[in-house]
Phi, psi and omega in degrees: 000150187285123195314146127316130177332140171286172184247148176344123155306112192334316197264002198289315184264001168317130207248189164256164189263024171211185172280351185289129199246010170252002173337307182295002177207069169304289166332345169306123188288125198126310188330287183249193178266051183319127175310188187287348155308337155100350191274132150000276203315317166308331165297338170258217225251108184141164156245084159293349216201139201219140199223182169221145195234102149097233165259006172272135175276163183183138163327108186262136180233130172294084204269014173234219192202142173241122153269124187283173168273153198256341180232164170208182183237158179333326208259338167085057145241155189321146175226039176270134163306145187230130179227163178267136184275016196179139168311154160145227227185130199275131178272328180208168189183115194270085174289359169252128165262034174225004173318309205217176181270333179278352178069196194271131194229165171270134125299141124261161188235107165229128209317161181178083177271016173262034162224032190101143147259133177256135188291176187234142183326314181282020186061021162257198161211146196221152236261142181308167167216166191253138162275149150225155181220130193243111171244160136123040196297147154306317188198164227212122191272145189320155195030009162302128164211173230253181195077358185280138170278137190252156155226157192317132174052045168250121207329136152223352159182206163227119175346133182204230198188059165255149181174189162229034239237141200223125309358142170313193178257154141270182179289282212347306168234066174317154181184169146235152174249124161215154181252167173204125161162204202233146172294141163299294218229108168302002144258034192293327195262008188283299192298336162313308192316289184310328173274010161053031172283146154305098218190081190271000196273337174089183178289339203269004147349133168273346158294003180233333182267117184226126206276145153273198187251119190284323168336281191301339181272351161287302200292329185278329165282352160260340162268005164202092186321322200254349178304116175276160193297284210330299155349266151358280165294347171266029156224357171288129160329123152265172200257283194225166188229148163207209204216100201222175158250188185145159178284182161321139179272161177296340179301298201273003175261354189271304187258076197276007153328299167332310201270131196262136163076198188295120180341148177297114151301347184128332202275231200260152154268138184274148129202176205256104211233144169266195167305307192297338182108014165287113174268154214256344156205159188208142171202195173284156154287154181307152127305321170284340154284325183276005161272306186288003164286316201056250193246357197287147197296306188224159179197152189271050024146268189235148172241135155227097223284001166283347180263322162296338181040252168298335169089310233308003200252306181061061177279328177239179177189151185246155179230102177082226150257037171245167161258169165195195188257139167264187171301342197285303190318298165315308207276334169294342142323332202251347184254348166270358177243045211253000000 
């Protein structure tokens, strides 16, 4: 008999994750949620955002889009259903709203096999996945856990102002922050263990999750419906590229899409990092990059500062006329080669 059909791509039914029906046109007033600056641009996706560190102002990075509310209640807070936009399954869900800076939020987890499958003990495999993360919920709906299978525009709470962020969020401006994107590390929480950190949140951490711009992957997906992450990623820019040693990351054994050309011979790896710090391919290194490596663990290799823009993510920094790694950059090194 003739193989069975692959099944329908994961994003094929993908809804928006509120009632709000202008995604595609974020500037529009209402759409999103502006911080308390009042500027748009703080509601997306970016270093969107300017903080003051010491005495300095300095480029802040956003790693979702705040969605405004389409409703409210006498008191003016959000009454919108916050739903999942795609099949797959809740992997975690944080029910204390002082918990965390997302206040109480959902992970979902969805099947996505153009980035790989990873095999199983039992000789099957299953297919990589992609995260979306819904924060900043009023309340989380009764009996949602995590391992529950989801379909496209099934409740997972409602819109809010939960957080643990000092000033609160106020209601005025109740929102969800959502996300899209990929795991660094599939041991983020064995190494907290071991650095005896405190982490209650699992891998599902925000120190472990780095978002792509959910816009554009809505918006790239209503002009092609059948659109795949892999598909996707391989039209995001990178802000930069580098060189590191390390055994196979753990990344590429989740998503081995990624990974281009011949299995890791052992030396150094190349990859291709977007701005939010997600990589987007890793491979063997050049010769001429493991010369531009030395001796060194990691090097920053090529920047492309229009694709970096502000930097707010701050992974890298330039000195004179080199780049390197900050501290941030480093400890985001250290949980991908972990």
């Amino acid at each position: 008999p003739p193989p069975p059909p692959p099944p329908p791509p994961v994003w094929q039914d993908m809804v928006s994750p509120t009632p709000q029906t202008n995604l595609l046109n974020p500037d529009e007033p209402g759409v999103l949620q502006p911080t308390g600056s009042g500027r748009l641009q703080s509601a997306r996706f970016g270093s969107t955002r300017t903080v003051k560190r010491g005495n300095r102002y300095v480029a802040s990075f956003h790693e979702g889009v705040d969605i405004a509310p389409t409703a409210r209640d006498r008191r003016g807070a959000a009454t919108d259903p916050v739903v999942a936009v795609a099949a797959g399954h809740v992997a975690f869900l944080n029910n204390s709203g002082g918990g965390s800076s997302y206040g109480k939020y959902v992970v979902v987890e969805h099947p996505d096999p153009s980035l790989g499958t990873i095999p199983r003990r039992d000789g099957g495999a299953d297919p990589a996945v992609v995260y979306t993360l819904y924060a900043h919920l009023a309340d989380i709906r009764f009996g949602i856990r995590p391992g529950q299978s989801v379909e496209p525009g099934d409740v997972l709470g409602t819109m809010g102002a939960t957080s643990n962020t000092r000033p609160p969020i106020p209601l005025s401006r109740s929102h969800l922050h959502w996300e899209i994107g990929l795991m660094l590390h599939g041991r983020f929480d064995a190494r907290a263990r071991e650095q005896k950190a405190s982490n209650p949140f699992g891998n599902h951490n925000g120190g472990n999750l780095y978002g792509l711009d959910p816009l554009d992957f809505y918006a790239a997906h209503t002009r092609d419906p059948g659109l795949t992450m892999a598909t996707y990623l391989a039209s995001v820019p990178p802000a930069f590229e580098i060189a590191v040693r390390g055994r196979t990351p753990d990344f590429f054994r989740r998503y081995p899409a990624l990974w281009k050309g011949l299995p890791h011979d052992g030396g150094p790896i190349h990859l291709a990092v977007s701005e939010s710090g997600v990589p987007l391919s890793g491979r063997n290194a050049s010769p001429d990059e493991i010369q531009q490596l030395g001796n060194r663990r990691q090097a920053v290799l090529r920047v492309d500062s229009d694709v970096l823009g502000r930097n707010g993510r701050a992974l890298i920094f330039r000195s004179g006329s080199r780049w390197d790694f900050t501290s941030r950059g480093r400890q985001w090194a250290d949980v991908l080669l972990y």
